[in-house]
N, C-alpha and C positions, 0 to 999 in steps of 0.2 A: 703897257707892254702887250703888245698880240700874243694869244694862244699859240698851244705849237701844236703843227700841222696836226692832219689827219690821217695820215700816211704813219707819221712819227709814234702817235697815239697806239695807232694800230701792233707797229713793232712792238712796242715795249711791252701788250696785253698777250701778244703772240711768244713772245722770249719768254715772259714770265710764266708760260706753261708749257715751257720747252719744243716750240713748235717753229725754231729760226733755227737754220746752219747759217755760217757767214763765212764767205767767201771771196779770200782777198787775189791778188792781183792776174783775175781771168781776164785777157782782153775783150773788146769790143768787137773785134772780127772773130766771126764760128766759135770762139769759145764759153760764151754763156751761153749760147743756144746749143752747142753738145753738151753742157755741162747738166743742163734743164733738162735733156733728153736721156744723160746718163740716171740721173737723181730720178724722172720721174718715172722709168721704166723698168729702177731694181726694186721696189716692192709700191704695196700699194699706201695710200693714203701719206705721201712723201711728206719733207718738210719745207717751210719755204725755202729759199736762197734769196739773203740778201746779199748782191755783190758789191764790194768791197775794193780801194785803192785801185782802182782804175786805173791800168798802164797807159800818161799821156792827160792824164786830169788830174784837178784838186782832188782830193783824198774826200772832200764833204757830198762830192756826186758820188752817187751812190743808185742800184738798181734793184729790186725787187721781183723776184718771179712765184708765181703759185701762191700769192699771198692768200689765196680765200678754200684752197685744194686738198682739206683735211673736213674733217669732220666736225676739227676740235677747232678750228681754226673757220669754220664756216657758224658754229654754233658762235664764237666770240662775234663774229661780224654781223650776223643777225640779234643778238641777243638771246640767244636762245638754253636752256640746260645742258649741259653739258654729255654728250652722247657715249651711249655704249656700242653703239649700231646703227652704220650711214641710214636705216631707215628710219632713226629716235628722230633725226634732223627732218626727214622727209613728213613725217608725222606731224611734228610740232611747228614746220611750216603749214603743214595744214590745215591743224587749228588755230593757227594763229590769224588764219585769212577771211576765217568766219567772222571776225570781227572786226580787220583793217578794214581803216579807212584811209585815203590819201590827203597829207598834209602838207600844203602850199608851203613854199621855202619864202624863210624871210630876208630882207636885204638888212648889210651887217655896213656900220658903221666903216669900217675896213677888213682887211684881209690881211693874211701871211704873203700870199699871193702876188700881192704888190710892193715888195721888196724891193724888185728888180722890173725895171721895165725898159725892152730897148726898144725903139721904134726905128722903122725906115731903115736905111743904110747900115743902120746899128745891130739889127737884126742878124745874129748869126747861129745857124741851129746845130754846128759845128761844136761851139762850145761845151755840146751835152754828148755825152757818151751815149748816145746812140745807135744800137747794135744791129751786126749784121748779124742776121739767126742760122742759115741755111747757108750749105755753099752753091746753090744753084740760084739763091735770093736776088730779084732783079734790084735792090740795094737796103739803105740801109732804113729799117720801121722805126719811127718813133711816135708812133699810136698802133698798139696792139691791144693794150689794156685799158685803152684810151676812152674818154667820154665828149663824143661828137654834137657839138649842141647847136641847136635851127628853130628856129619861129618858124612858123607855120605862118605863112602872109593874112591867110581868109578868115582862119579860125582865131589865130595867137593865142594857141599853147607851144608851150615848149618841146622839143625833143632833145632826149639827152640819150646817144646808142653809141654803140661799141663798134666802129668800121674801122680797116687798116690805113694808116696814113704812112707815107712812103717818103723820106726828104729827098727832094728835087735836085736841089743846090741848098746854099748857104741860108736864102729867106722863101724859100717856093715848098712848097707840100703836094702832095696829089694824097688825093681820099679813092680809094673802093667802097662802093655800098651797091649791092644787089638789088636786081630788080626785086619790089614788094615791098623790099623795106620803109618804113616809114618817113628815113632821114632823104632815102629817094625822094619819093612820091612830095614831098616838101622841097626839095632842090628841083624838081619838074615845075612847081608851080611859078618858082620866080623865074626858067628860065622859060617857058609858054608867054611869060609876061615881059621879055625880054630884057629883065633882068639881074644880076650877078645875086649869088644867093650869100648870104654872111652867112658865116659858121665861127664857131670856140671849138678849138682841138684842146679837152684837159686833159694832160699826163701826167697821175700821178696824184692820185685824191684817196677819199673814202672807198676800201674796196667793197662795199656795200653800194658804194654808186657804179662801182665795175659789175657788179652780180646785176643793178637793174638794167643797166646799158646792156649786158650781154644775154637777155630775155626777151622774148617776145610780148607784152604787154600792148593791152586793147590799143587803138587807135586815139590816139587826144587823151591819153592817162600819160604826164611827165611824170619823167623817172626820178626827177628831185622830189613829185610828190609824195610816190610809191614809197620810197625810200624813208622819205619822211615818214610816214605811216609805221613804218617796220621800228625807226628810229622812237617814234613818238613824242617829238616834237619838229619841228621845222629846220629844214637845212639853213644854213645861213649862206649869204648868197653875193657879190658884189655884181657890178654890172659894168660892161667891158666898157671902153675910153670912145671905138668907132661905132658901133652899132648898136649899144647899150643891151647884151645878151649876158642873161645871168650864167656866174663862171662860181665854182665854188669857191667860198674866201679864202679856203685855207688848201686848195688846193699845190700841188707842187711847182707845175709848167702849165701855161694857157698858153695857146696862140688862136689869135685873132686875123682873120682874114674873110675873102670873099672868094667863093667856086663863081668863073669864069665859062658860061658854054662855048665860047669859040676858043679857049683857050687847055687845050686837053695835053695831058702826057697818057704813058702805058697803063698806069696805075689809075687813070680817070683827070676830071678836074683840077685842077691847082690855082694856087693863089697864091699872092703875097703874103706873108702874113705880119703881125705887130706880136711882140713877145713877154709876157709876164711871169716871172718866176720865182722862186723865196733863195732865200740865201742855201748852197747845201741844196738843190734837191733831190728827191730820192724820184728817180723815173720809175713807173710801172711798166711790166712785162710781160706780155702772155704770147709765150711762144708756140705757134702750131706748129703739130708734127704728127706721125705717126699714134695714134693714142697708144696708151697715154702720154696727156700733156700734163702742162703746168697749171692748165683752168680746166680739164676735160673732169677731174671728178665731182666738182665746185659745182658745174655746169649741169654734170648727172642728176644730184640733189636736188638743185634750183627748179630744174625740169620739170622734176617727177614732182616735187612737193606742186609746181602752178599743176600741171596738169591733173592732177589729183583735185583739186582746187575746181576747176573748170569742169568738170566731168561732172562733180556732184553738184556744182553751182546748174548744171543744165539738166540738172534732176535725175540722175543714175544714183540707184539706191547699191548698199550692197559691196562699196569698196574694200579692200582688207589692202592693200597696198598698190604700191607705184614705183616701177623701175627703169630708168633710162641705164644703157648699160653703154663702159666706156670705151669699146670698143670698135663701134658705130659712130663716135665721135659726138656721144653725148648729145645722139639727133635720129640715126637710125636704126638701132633695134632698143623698142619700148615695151615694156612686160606691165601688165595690168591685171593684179590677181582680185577675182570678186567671191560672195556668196550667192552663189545662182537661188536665184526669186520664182522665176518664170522661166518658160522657153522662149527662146532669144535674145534671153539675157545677156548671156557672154556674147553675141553678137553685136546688137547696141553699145557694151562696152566699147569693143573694137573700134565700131564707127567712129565712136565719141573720141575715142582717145586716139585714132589719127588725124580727124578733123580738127580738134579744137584750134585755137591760137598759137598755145603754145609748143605744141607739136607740129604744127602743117607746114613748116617750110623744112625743107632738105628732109622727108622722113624715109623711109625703105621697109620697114617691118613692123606689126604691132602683132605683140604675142598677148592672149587670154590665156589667163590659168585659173583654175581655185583656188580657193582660201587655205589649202593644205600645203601650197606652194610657195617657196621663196620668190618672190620674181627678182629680187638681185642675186642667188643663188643659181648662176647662169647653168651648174650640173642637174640642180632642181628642176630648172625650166626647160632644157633638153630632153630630160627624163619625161615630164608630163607634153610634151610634142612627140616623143616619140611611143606613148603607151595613150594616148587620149586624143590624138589627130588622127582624122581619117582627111590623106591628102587632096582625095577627090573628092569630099564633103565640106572639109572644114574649112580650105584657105579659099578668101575672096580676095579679091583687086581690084582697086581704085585708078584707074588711068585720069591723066592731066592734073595730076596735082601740083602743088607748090612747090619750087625748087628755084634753083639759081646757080651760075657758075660754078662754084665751088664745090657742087656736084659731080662727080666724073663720068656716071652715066647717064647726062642730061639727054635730054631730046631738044637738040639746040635749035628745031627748027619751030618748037613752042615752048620753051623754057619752062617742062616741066616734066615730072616723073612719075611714076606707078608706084603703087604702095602692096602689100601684102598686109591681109589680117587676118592672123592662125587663130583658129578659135583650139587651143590646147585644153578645155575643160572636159569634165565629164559629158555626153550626152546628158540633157536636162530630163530627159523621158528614161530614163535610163540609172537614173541617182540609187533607186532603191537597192538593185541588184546590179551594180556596176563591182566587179570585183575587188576586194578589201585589199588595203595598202600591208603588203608584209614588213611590219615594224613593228618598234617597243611602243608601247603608248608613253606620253609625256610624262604621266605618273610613276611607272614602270622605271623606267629611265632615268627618273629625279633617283630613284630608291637606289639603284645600281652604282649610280656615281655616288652618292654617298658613301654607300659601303666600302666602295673601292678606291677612294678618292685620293690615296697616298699614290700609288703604283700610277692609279692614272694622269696623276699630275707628274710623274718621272720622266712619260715619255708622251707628256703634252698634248695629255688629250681629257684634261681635266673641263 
């Protein structure tokens, strides 16, 4: 008897720490993408939504949004302790990377996966609830969540990322991938060689394979291996029927096909595709919008724990934290608080953490603060910009940096953008006699709320 899914897995660890709403009969047009938009914009740290009896489907498709967008629910999907404070997460990705290593996925006797499979004419992508998110949506996504997988012709490693896949018709897809991208820069090679690129659309897997697809990671590092790492042991893996590309086994929906360069729609390339999926499956969903979204806090953590990651890996001494904030859409404004060492310390921070990997595409702002400073405490980090920046001293700018469409104020005529890096710290010459923070000290403050600790828990400020 095959395992059950990964997806399935996932629910039951997530309900059982109370971190699923379910949500039964929201259609497929605008209403799970308002619904994802209401849910993730009345507070923070939402729950997921699994949707539920689909008007016009089996009752056993089923859709999933935000699965990875809590803290508690990003701590189950990494493995990690259980948090008090989206930065415990940020943290314990951090040291946990000191040590990863990436671990090759193995290929699995069989899969859930392959339950179902229609090929050719039989292909229909209709049968899957499908949703339209937006009402200005040029139709209907069914890879938002999704894991885009490509050989690399020269090299043969794999790529597994996160791009939008858009249905065409009933068996045609079109993919978006920005310039830079890796899944690009691979689909360039075979069509320079002039010819058709394979790809695996999975919809609907481990969301921990959703977290490494929707990262920036080094060039020729697969996300099945990353993931593996995190996992600590090997993905299990089957390999598709035309082009022999590993798909995950117990994944929900694959499709199989080839990007076409002469053959383009709005959305980019399209292809045919061949269809695999388990009895029941449950599609993933990651709706963009307005932050916040359904993946933008998931995304914030992820961020900040690699960049944090990279900063020290390139030898910045001195970190105290890392914050992507999600308002910037979990891309442009990042806060990077240090313990100033030296003069130009907080400087090289800067550098470092708009430069690295996983920062330099779509970035806009990197904020320096101290070690006194929350940098996810966005009133914290306004406060030391507006009391420790001197605006004609402190802020540099990076012009022709890394961007891409989805940017809105691209420079289209080089697809790329300018960055800002606030240095918001103390002057480093200046530490001794920079004037004292008026507040209780930590100790002071333990003692207060003790004492008072009835009253102050009355009116929620315990």
């Amino acid at each position: 008897m095959l395992e059950k899914a990964q997806t399935e897995k996932f629910i039951a660890r997530a309900d059982a720490a109370d971190e699923v709403v379910r949500i039964g009969g929201a259609d497929w047009k605008l209403e799970m993408g308002t619904l994802a938009e209401i849910v993730n914009h009345a507070r923070a740290e939402p729950p997921a939504i699994l949707f539920e009896d689909v008007p016009g489907y089996s009752s056993g498709m089923r859709l999933l949004s935000g699965a990875t967008n809590s803290s508690k629910r990003l701590a189950i999907t990494l493995g990690l302790p259980v948090p008090e404070h989206p930065l415990d997460v940020v943290r314990a990705y951090r040291d946990r990377m000191k040590t990863h290593r990436p671990i090759a996925p193995k290929i699995a006797a069989n899969g859930t996966v392959f339950e179902n499979i229609d090929r050719d004419a039989k292909v229909d992508l209709w049968k899957f609830p499908v949703p339209l998110l937006h009402e200005h949506d040029g139709g209907r996504y069914i890879g938002t969540d999704d894991l885009v997988i490509m050989r690399d012709p020269d090299e043969e490693w794999v790529n597994g990322a996160t791009y939008r896949a858009m249905v065409q018709d009933k068996n045609h897809v079109s993919l978006w991938i920005s310039p830079g991208k890796h899944g690009r820069q691979i689909r360039e090679k075979y069509f320079r060689a002039g010819k058709p690129c394979p790809v695996l659309i999975s919809c609907g897997h481990d969301p921990l394979l959703f977290l490494a697809g929707g990262n920036e990671l080094k060039y020729g590092l697969s996300e099945y291996d990353y993931a593996g790492g995190h996992r600590g042991e090997p993905y299990e893996i089957v390999l598709s029927e035309l082009h022999g590309l590993p798909m995950p086994a117990h994944a929900e929906i694959v499709l199989e096909g080839e990007m076409v360069e002469s053959v383009t729609a709005k959305e980019g390339p399209f292809g045919e595709f061949t269809g695999y999926y388990r009895n029941d499956p449950i599609l993933g969903i990651a709706s963009p919008m307005r932050p916040p979204s359904d993946f933008s806090f998931s995304k914030c953590v992820m961020k900040a724990g690699m960049i944090w990651d990279e900063v020290e890996r390139a030898g910045l001494s001195g970190v105290a934290g890392v914050w992507v904030h999600e308002f910037g859409g979990a891309r442009m404004f990042n806060v990077i608080a240090i313990k100033q060492a030296y003069p130009g310390h907080a400087r090289q921070a800067g550098l470092l953490a708009a430069g690295c990997q996983s920062a330099s595409y779509l970035g806009r702002f990197v904020v320096v603060v101290d070690e006194d400073v929350d940098p996810s405490d966005l009133f914290d980090v306004m406060w030391a910009m507006c009391t420790r920046c001197d605006p004609a001293h402190d802020i540099e700018f990076v012009r022709r940096a890394w961007s891409g469409p989805l940017d809105p104020m691209l420079d289209k005529s080089s697809s790329t953008n300018s960055r800002a890096i606030i240095d918001a710290c103390r002057p480093f010459e200046r530490l001794k006699d920079f004037p004292m923070v008026a507040r209780a000290s930590p100790e002071l403050t333990r003692k207060v709320k003790e004492k008072f600790a009835e009253i102050l828990g009355k009116i929620g400020c315990a």
